[in-house]
C-alpha positions as CSV (number, residue, x, y, z in Angstrom):
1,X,111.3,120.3,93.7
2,X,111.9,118.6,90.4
3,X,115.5,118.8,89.4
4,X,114.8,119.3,86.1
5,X,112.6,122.6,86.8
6,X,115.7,123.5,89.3
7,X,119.1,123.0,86.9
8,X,118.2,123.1,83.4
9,X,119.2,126.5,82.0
10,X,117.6,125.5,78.7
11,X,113.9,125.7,79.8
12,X,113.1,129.6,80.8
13,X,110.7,130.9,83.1
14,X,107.5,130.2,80.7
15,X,108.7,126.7,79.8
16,X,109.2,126.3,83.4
17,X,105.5,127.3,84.5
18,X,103.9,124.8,81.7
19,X,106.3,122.2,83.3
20,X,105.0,122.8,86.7
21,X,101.5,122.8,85.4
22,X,102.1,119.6,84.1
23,X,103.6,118.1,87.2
24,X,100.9,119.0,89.2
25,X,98.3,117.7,86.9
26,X,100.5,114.9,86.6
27,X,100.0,114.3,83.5
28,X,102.6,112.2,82.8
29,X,102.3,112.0,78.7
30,X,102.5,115.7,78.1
31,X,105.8,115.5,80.5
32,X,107.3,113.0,78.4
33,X,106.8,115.4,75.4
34,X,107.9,118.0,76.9
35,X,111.3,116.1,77.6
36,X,111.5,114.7,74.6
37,X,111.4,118.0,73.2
38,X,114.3,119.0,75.5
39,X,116.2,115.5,74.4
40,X,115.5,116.0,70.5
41,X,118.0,119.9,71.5
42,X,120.2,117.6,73.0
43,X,120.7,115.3,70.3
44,X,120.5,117.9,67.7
45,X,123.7,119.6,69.7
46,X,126.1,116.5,69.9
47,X,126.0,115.2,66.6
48,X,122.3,112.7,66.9
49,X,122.1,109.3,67.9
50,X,124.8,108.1,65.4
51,X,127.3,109.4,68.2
52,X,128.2,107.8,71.1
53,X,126.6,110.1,73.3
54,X,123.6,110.2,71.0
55,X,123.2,106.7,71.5
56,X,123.3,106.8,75.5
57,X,121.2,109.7,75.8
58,X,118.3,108.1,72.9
59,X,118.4,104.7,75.5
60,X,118.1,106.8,78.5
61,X,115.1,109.0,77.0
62,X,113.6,105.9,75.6
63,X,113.5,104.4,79.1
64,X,111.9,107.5,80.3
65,X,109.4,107.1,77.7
66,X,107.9,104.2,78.4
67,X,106.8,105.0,81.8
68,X,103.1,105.7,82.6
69,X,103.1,106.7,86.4
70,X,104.5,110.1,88.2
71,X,105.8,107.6,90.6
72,X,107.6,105.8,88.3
73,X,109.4,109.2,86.5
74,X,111.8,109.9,89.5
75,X,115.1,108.0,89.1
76,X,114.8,107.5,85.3
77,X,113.9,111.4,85.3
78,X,117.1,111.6,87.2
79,X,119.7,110.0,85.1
80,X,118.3,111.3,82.1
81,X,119.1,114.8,83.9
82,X,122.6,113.9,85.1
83,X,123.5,112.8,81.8
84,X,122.7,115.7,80.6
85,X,124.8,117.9,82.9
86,X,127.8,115.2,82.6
87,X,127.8,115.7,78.6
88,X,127.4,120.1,78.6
C-alpha cells in the first residue's frame, strides 16, 4: 500500500518487487538507498541542488534520511512523494 510502489512510473515492475521485499523486511537502510537512488534521478533532471527545486527536494530527502524506524518513514515518505509529483 505504499504510495511510492503505487504512483511512481519511474520504478518498473523489478524495481518495484525489490522495494516490496524491502518493506516487508523492513529494512529501513536499504529503503533509504533505494530512494535516494530515485532522488539523485530527480535531481539530476531539474538542474541539482543548485536550483530551487534542487534545494527543496535535497532538504526533504535529507529528512527522510535520517530516520531509522518503518514507523517513522510514513509522512516524510509522503511529502518527499508529493513533491515529486508537484515538480513532473
Amino acid at each position: 500500500s505504499s504510495p511510492i510502489l503505487r504512483d511512481d512510473l519511474v520504478m518498473g515492475d523489478y524495481q518495484r518487487d525489490v522495494f516490496e521485499l524491502l518493506v516487508r523486511r523492513g529494512d529501513v537502510g536499504a529503503i533509504q538507498l533505494k530512494v535516494d537512488e530515485c532522488v539523485g534521478l530527480a535531481l539530476d533532471a531539474i538542474g541539482g541542488v543548485d536550483k530551487p527545486l534542487g534545494r527543496e527536494l535535497q532538504r526533504l530527502a535529507g529528512e527522510f534520511a535520517g530516520l531509522q524506524t518503518m514507523e517513522q518513514l510514513d509522512g516524510p515518505l509522503v511529502a518527499l512523494k508529493d513533491y515529486l509529483k508537484d515538480i513532473q
